[in-house]
C-alpha positions as CSV (number, residue, x, y, z in Angstrom):
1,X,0.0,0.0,0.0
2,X,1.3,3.8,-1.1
3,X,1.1,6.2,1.6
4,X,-0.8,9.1,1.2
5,X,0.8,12.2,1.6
6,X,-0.8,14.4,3.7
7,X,-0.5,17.7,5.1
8,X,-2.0,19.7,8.3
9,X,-4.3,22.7,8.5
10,X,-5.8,24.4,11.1
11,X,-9.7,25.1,11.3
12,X,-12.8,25.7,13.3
13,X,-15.6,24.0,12.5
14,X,-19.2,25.3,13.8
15,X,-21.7,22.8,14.5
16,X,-25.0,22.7,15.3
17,X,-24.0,22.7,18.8
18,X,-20.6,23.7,19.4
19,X,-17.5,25.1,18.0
20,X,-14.1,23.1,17.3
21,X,-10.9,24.5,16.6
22,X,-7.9,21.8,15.6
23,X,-6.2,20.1,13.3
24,X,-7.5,18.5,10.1
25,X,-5.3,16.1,8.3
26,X,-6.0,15.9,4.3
27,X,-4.5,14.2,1.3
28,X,-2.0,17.3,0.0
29,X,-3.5,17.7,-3.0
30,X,-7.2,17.4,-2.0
31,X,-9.1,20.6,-0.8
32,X,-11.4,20.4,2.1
33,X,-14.6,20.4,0.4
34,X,-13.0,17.4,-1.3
35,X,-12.9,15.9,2.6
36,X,-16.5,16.7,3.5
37,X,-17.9,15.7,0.3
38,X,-16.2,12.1,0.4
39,X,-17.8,9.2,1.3
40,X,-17.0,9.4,4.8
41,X,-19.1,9.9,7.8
42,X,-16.6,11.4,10.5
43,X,-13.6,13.9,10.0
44,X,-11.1,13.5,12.5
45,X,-9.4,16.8,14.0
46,X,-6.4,16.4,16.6
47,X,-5.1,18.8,19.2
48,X,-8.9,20.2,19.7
49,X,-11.0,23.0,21.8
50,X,-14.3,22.5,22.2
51,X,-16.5,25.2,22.8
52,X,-19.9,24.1,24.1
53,X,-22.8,26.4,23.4
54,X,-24.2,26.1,27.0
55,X,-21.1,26.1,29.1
56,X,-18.8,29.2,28.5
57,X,-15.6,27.0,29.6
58,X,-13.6,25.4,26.6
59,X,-12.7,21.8,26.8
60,X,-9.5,20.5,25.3
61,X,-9.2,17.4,23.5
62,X,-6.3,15.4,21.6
63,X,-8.5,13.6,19.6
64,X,-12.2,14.8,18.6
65,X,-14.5,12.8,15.7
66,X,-17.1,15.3,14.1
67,X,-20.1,13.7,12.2
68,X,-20.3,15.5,8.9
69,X,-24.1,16.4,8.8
70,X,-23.6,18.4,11.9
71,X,-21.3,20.5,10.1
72,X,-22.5,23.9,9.4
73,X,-19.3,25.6,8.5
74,X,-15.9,24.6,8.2
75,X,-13.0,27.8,8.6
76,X,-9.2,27.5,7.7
77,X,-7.5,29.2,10.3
């Protein structure tokens, strides 16, 4: 199997419930609409905040899965 190149990018995605700002991995030459349009049901972002829309504390996370149909917008930072 080939590895995929990848490269890093930070962004914060808005939910319906909560903001996210991490670390998205993609394929180097693939945009991010590529990512949220693929076949996939979960993008990964490392290295996260959370912030939750009824608690004004932000929760850090290394690892947080975000189901792509509660995506409303997705920001490169």
């Amino acid at each position: 199997m080939i590895p995929i190149e990848k490269s890093k990018i930070r962004v914060r995605v808005t939910t319906t419930k909560n903001v996210i700002c991490g670390t998205l991995y993609k394929a180097t030459n693939a945009r991010t609409i590529d990512l949220l349009n693929s076949k996939e049901r979960f993008i990964a972002l490392t290295d996260a905040v959370v912030y939750k829309e009824e608690n004004p504390e932000k929760i850090k996370q290394s690892f947080v899965a975000v189901n792509i149909q509660s995506i409303v917008s997705v920001e490169e930072l």
